[in-house]
VOGU-3710 file (C-alpha; in Angstrom, 3 decimals, decimal comma):
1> xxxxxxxxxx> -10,132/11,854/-12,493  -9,090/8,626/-11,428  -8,773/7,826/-7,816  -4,555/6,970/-8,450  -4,200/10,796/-9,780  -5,875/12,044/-6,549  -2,900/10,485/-4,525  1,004/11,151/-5,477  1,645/7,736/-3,753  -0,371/4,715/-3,396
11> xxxxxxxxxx> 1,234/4,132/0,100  3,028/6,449/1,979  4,405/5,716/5,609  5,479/8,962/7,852  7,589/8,661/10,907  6,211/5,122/11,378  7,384/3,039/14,764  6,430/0,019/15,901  7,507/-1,202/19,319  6,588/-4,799/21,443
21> xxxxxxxxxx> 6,492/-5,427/25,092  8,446/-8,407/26,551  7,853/-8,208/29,633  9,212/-5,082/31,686  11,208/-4,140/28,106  9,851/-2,570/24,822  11,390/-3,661/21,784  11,482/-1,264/19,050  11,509/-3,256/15,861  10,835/-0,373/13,623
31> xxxxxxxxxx> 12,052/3,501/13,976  10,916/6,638/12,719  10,444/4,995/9,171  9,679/6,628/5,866  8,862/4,965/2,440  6,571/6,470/-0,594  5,425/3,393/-3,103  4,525/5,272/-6,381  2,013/3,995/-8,654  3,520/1,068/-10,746
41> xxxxxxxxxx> 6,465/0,902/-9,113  8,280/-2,023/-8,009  10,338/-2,444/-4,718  12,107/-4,578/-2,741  12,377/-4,640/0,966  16,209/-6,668/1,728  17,664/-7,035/5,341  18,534/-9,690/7,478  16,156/-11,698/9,767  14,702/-9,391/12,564
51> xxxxxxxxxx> 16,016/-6,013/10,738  11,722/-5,108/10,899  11,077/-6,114/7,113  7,858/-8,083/8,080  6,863/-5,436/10,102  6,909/-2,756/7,290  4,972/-4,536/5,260  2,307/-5,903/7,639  2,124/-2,115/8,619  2,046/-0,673/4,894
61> xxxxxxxxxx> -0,758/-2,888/4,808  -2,672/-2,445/7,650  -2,660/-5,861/9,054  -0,908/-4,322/12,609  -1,357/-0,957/13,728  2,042/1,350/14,306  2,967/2,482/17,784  3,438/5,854/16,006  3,473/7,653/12,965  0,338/6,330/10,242
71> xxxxxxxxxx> 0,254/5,312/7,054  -1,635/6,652/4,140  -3,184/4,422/1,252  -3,820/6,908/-1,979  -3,478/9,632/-0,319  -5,616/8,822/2,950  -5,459/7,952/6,175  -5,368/4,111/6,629  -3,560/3,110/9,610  -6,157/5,432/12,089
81> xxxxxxxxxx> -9,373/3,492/10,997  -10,682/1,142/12,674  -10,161/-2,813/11,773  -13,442/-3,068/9,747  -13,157/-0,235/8,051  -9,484/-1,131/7,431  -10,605/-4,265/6,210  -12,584/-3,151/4,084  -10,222/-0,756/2,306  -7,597/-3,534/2,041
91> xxxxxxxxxx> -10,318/-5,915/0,267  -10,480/-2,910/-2,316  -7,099/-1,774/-2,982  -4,076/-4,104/-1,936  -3,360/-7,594/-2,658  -1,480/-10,135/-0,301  1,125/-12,913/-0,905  3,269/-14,577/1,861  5,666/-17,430/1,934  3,089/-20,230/2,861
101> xxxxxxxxxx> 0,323/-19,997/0,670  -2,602/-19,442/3,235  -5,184/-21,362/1,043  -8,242/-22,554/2,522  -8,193/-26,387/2,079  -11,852/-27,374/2,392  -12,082/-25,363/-0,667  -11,447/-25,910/-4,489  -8,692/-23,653/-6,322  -11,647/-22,008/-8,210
111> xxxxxxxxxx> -13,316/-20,825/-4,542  -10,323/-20,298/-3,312  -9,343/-17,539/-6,086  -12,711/-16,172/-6,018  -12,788/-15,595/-2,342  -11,973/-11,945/-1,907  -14,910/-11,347/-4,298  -17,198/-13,440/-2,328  -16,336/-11,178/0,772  -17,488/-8,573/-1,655
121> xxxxxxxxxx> -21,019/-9,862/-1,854  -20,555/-10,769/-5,773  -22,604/-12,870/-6,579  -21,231/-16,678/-7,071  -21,408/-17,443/-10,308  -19,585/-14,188/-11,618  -16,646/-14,256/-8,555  -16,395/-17,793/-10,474  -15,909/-16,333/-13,694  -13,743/-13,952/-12,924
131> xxxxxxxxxx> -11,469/-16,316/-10,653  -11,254/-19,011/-14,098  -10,328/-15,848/-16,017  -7,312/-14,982/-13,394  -6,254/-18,555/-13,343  -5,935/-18,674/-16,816  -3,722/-16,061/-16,853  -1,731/-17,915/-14,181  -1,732/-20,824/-15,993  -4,251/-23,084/-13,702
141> xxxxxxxxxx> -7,296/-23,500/-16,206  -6,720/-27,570/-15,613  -6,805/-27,491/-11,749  -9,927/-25,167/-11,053  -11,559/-27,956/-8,860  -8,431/-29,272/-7,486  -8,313/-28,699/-3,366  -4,929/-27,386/-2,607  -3,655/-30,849/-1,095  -3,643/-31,851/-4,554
151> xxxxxxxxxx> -1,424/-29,041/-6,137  2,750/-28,863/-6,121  4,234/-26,294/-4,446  4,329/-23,960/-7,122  0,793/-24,533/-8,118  -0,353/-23,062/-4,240  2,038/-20,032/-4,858  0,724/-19,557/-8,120  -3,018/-20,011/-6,842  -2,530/-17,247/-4,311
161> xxxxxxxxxx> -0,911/-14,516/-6,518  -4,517/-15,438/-8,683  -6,504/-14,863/-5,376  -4,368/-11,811/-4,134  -4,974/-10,187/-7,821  -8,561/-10,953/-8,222  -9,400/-7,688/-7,179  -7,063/-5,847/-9,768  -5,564/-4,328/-6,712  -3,216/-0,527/-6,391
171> xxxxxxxxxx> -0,466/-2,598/-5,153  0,269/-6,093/-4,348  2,924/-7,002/-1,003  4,861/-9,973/-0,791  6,437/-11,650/2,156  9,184/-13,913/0,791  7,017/-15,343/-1,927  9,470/-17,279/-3,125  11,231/-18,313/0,205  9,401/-21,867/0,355
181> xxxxxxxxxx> 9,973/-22,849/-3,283  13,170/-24,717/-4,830  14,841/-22,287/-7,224  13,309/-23,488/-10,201  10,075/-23,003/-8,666  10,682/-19,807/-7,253  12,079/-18,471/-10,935  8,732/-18,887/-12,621  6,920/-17,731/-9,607  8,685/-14,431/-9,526
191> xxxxxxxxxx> 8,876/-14,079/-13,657  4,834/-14,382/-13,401  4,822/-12,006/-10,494  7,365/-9,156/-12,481  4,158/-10,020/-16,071  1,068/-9,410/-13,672  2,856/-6,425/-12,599  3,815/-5,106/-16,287  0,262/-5,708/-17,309  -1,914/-4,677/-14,623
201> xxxxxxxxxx> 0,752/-1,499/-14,120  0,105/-2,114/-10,033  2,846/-1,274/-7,557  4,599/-4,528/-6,150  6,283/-4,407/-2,854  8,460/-7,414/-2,245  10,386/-8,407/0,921  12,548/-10,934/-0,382  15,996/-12,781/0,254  15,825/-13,936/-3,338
211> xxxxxxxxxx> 18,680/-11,502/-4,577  17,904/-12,332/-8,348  13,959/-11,051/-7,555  15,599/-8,413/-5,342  17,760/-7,057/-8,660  14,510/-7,135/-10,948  12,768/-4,699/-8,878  13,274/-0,832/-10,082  14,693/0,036/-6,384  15,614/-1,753/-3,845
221> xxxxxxxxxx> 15,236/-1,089/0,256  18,275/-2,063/2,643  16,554/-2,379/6,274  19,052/-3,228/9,210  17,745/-3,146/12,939  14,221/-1,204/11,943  16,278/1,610/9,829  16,835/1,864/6,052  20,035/1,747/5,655  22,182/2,859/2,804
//
């Protein structure tokens, strides 16, 4: 039995909250949320600035820690562990992509790919190969020793979907992935997104203002002050 048919949802958030103090007030920027991501589904996350979009998703997964209510990550506990051992299941079963890249720049677009395996303890020379074999499919096999000051726009965007999907992860969450690309740009990032998705059959959660990526999803999220909202 595969470890996707033990869970009926690769993330599941119940009741989830999430509230910050400034100064003698508390801020709640989520409330009493619930969202189930099935396997291989695709979903966007739409709202305005500040409606708690970010929030969801850094929640969902596990890069903050709710005020209350959890979230569960195939079917177990994940928002309860501790950091390391959070860490560790994000390393084997989610995938990240944000706006800005986050690519290390002392290091070459081969490296940088194969980083999440080299966390792993693989050892170098096959976190290589497998990072040239995820670039090709991203269309990168000419800049694999390229640093990222050297790439377009695109090219960084396009290097970290390779890095976030190294590990063939469950699911894959994007923060505005497109939001720092012209539209060109952002259309073949998004198309190559929607194919990694198709062939991999891992869930993609999206927060996007991109309405044409918004409409390609199979369901789409309205969130409006920390509420989905019909």
């Amino acid at each position: 039995m595969s470890k996707l048919e033990v869970a009926n949802f690769v993330l599941e958030a119940k009741a989830l909250s999430k509230s910050y103090r400034e100064g003698d007030l508390s801020v709640d920027v989520l409330k009493s949320v619930n969202v189930q991501i099935a396997q291989g589904e695709r979903c966007a996350i739409v709202g305005a600035s500040g409606s708690g979009k970010s929030t969801l998703l850094h929640l969902l997964g596990g890069l903050d820690t709710p005020t209350s209510g959890g979230v569960s990550l195939l079917g177990k506990d994940y928002s309860s562990l501790s950091e390391s051992k959070r860490g560790k299941m994000r390393n084997q079963h989610l995938g990240f992509v944000y706006q800005f890249h986050h690519l290390l720049p002392e290091f070459t677009v081969l490296d940088n790919v194969a980083m999440p395996l080299f966390i792993r303890r693989v050892p170098t020379e096959v976190a290589r190969k497998h990072a040239k074999e995820i670039l090709g499919e991203v269309g990168l096999n000419h800049r694999l020793l390229h640093k990222p000051s050297e790439l377009s726009g695109g090219e960084r965007q396009r290097t970290a979907i390779a890095r976030a999907i190294i590990t063939r992860p469950d699911c894959l969450l994007a923060d505005e992935p497109t939001g720092n690309l012209d539209s060109a740009t952002a259309e073949k990032v998004y198309e190559l997104l929607l194919d990694l998705q198709r062939q991999t059959a891992m869930s993609l959660v999206i927060v996007t203002h991109d309405s044409a990526l918004a409409q390609s999803m199979s369901r789409i999220l309205h969130m409006r002050d920390g509420v989905f909202v019909d």
